[in-house]
N, C-alpha and C positions, 0 to 999 in steps of 0.2 A: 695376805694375812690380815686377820680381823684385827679391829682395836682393844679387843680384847683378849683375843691370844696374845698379841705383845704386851700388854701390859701384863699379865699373866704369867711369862719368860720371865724365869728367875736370873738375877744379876749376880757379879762377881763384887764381890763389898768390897772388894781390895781396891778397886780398880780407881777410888775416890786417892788414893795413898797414892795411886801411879801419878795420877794426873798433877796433883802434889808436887813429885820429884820431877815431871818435866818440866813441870813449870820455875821451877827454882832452879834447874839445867842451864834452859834458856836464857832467863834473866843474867844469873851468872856471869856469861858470856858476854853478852851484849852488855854490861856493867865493864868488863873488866875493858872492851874497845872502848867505849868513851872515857873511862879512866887513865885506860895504858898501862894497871897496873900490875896485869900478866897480859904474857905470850899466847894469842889462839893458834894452836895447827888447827890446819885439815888433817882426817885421816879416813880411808878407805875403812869398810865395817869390818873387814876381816884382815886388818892394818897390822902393825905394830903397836900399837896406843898405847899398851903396859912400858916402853921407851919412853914413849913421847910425855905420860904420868910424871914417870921415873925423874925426866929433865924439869918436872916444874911448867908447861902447859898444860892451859886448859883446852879441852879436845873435841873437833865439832866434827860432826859427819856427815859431811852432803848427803848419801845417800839415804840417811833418814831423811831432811830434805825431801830429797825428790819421795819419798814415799806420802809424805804428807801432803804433797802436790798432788797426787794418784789420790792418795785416800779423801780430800777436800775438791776435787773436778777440777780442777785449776790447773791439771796439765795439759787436757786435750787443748786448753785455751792459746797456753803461751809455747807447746812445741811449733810449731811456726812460726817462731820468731826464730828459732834457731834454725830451724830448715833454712831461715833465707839466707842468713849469713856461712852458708855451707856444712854445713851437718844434716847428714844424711838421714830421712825419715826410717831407713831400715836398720839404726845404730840404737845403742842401748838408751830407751826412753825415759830413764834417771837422768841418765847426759842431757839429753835437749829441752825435760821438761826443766831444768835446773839452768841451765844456762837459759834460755830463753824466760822463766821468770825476772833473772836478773837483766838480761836486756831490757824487760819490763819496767823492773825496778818495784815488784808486787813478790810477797810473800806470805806462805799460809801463815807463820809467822807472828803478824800485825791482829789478825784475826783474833789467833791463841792467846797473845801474851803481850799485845800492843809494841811488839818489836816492830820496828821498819825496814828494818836491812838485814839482809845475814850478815856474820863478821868477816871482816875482811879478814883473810889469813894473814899471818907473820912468815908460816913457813909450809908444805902444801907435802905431805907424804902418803904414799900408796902403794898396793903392793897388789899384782895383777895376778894372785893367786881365782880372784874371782873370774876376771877377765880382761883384753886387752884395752876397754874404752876406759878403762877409769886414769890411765895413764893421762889418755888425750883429756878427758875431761878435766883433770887437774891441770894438763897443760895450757888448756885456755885459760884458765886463772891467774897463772904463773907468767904469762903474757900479759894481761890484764892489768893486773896490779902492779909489775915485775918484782918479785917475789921470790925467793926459791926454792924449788922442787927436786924433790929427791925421792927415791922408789925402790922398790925390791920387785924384783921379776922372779917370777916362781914358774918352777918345773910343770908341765900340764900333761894331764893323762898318763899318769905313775900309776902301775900294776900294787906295786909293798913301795913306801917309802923308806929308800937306801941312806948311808951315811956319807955319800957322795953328796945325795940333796941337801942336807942338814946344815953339814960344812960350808956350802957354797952360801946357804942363806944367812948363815949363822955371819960370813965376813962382811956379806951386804948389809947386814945389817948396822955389825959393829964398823964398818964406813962411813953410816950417817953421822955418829957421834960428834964429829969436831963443829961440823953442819949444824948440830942440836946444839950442841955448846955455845957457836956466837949468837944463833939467835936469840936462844932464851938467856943467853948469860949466864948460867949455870953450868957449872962441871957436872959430871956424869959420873954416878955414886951408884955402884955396884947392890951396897945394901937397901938403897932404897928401891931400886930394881926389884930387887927378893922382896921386899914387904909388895909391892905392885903384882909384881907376878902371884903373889900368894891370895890376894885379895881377888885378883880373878879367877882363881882355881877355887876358891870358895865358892864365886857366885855362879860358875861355869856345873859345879853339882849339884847345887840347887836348883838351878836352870834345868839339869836333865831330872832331876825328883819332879818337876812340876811336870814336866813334857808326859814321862811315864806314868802321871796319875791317868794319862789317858788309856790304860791297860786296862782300866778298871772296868767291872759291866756293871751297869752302866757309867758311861763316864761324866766323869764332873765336867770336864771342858770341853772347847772344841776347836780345831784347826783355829778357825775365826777369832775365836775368846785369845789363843797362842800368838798371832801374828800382831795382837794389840801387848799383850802383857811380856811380849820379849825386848820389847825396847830399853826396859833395863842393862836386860845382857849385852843390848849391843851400847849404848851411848854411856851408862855407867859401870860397865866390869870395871876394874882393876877402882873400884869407888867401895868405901863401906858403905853407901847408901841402899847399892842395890842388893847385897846379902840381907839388912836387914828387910827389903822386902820382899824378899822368896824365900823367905821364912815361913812372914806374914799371910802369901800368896797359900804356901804350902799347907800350914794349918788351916787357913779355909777347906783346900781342897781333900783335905785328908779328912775334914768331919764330912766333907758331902759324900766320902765315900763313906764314911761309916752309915750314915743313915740313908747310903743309896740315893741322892738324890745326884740326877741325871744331866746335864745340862739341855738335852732332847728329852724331853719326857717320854717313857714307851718308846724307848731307842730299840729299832727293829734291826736297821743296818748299820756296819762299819766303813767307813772308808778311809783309804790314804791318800792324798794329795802330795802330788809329784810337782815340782816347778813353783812358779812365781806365784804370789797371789795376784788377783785382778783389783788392786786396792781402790780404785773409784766401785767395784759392786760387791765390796765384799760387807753389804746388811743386808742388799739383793737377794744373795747366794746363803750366807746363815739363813735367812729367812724361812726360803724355798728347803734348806735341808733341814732346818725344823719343822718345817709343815709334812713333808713326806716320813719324818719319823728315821732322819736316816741322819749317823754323828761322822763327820770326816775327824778321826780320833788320832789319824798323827801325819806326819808331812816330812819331804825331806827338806824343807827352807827352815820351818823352825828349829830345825836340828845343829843347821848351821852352827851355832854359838853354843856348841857342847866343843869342849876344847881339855881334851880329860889329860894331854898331854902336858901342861901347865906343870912344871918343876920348881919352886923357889932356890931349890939347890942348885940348878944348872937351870938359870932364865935365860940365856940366851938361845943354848941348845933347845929345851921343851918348847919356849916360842915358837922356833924355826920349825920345830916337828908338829905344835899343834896348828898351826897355820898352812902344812903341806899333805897333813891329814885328812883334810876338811875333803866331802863328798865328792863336790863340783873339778876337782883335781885331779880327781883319780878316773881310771880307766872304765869301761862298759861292765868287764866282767866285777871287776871290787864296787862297782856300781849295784848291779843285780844283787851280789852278794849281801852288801847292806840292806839294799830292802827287804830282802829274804827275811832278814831277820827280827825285823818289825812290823811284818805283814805277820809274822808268825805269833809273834808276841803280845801283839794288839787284836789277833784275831779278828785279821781283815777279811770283809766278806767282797770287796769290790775295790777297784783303784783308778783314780782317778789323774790322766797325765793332763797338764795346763800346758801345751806350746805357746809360748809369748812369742808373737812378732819379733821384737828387737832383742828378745833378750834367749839368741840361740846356746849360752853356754847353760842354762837353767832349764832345756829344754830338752828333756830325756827321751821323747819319742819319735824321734829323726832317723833312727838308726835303730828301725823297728825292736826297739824295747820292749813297749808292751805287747809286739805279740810271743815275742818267748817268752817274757813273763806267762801270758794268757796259757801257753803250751804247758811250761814249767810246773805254774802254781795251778792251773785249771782254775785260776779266778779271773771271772769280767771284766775288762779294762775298758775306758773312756776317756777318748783325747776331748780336749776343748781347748777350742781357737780364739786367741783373743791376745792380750798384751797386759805387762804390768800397769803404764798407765797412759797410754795411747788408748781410749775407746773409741777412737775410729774404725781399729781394728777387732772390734768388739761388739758381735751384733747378742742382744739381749734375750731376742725372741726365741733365737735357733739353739743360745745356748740353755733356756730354762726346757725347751722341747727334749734337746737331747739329754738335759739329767731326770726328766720324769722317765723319759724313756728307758733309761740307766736303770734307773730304780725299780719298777716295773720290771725288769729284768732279772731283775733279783728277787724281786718278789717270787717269780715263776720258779726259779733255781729253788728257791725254800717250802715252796709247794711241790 
């Protein structure tokens, strides 16, 4: 792309607001370790954190972490560090690019926000609704520092979630409690629970108002613009900071639809994106699908953190349900199912599945998805090989080959 096409690519004016809020996230945090005068957890992204609010910590999540390691190049750097001390190059590459920075002793971090270290945990909670490495991943911390860790193990590959699942999570849950208690030194207040839960359910509708501006023709956003401006959803739900900015975010995006303005200029095609992003190329890949004229207008990662189950009335139960809801949980067919319905909605012209390397539970084309999808929906499908943030496994050439080609494909389909 030319210097003046890019300069010419209209910006999201919110996004001055985002950078803002992380930066006062960060700070935060790393203020209150050298003070001592709150409790940091860890929490897994699709955790418990409405709890962990609820008891009076402040809440940090590695695998943002490791994304900004992917999105800054600095993980293909330091996963060999952790390969050496026995972690496996084919395990999930949030795990080894994260632990092998800290063997380093190097974080994106320092760059952003003149921090030097992540914080060290108080107490390390997870919930393997995602998948089974975030366990271990927390486990080497909990070693490390000694520390302790505690986790909910979630039900995997669920057809309808039952009230047997609910139950069982619902007591895992309310088990951490005494756990949360000596940490943080605070009792565990119900009502404050329901104000937390309630503040997520807020920012959790806003969050899917913004996602679905993508219905729009042409659309204001794009896959890329969604996996930067969801950070809110994930590091501050159950926070008023992040309602009042998808608000903020919202009203932008509702004048560009009024006056049509595109985030592709002359958006000819649509596409969905399945799986991980490739976060070291994702100005690459915008790029390249602004230069063909073609919008990836919705994805099932940023959907992740639509959590409509959220109850203030009953926050234990809604937690449990909207945490056992989530995509990556559920079976192939309530898989298909979902996408069904947003391929339909957004008026997909093509779909795009990402196989990551390491990260086989995000990886929907294993078990020949897209081509019943391709049967089903008689729409074009394209795997692409590569990894969250391992680009070793990541070749640049074959993959900008095979989306021209993609495209091109499409083209012919509409002639």
């Amino acid at each position: 792309m030319s210097d003046r096409q890019k300069q010419s690519r209209s910006q999201i004016a919110s996004t001055s607001q985002m950078k803002k809020l992380m930066a006062a996230y960060f700070l935060e945090i790393d203020e209150a370790k050298k003070t001592g005068k709150q409790k940091v957890a860890w929490c897994t992204s699709v955790g418990p954190a409405e709890l962990l609010h609820s008891m009076g910590f402040l809440v940090y999540y590695p695998e943002n972490h490791g994304a900004l390691l992917g999105a800054t190049r600095m993980a293909t750097d330091v996963i060999p560090l952790a390969n050496a001390v026995g972690y496996s190059p084919d395990i999930c590459s949030y795990l080894t690019a994260d632990v092998g920075a800290y063997l380093k002793g190097v974080t994106p971090l320092t760059r952003a926000y003149g921090i030097q270290n992540i914080p060290k945990a108080d107490i390390l909670v997870y919930n393997t609704n995602q998948c089974r490495d975030v366990q271990d991943w927390f486990s080497f911390y909990a070693r490390e520092w000694d520390v302790p860790i505690v986790g909910i193990h979630t039900h995997r590959n669920i057809r309808e979630v039952e009230n047997f699942h609910i139950a069982d999570l619902v007591s895992q849950m309310k088990s951490m409690i005494p756990t949360l208690e000596r940490v943080s030194g605070n009792r565990f207040d119900i009502d404050r629970l329901r104000e937390v839960v309630d503040l997520s359910l807020q920012c959790t509708k806003l969050w899917r108002r913004v996602l679905e501006c993508g219905a729009a023709k042409p659309a204001p956003l794009t896959f890329f613009d969604a996996t930067i401006h969801m950070a809110p959803a994930v590091i501050l739900r159950g926070k008023p900071e992040a309602i009042e900015y998808y608000k903020l975010l919202i009203a932008e995006l509702e004048d560009r639809i009024k006056t049509k303005e595109g985030a592709v200029p002359g958006e000819r095609h649509r596409l969905y994106w399945d799986g991980m992003p490739v976060w070291g190329k994702l100005r690459e890949l915008s790029d390249q699908f602004y230069q063909l004229r073609t919008n990836v207008v919705a994805s099932t990662y940023c959907n992740s953190w639509i959590f409509d189950a959220f109850d203030p009335k009953d926050p234990f139960e809604s937690m449990a349900r909207a945490y056992t809801e989530l995509f990556i949980v559920r079976d192939e067919s309530f898989k298909e199912w979902y996408m069904d319905k947003w391929i339909e909605n957004f008026s997909i012209d093509g779909v795009i599945f990402h196989d990551a390397k390491t990260c086989p539970n995000n990886s929907n084309n294993r078990y020949s998805m897209p081509q019943r999808m391709a049967k089903r929906l008689g729409l074009p499908t394209l795997v692409l090989h590569g990894d969250l943030n391992d680009l070793r496994c990541y070749s640049e050439e074959q993959t900008r080959t095979n989306i021209e080609a993609f495209v091109e494909q499409l083209d012919q389909k509409d002639g």
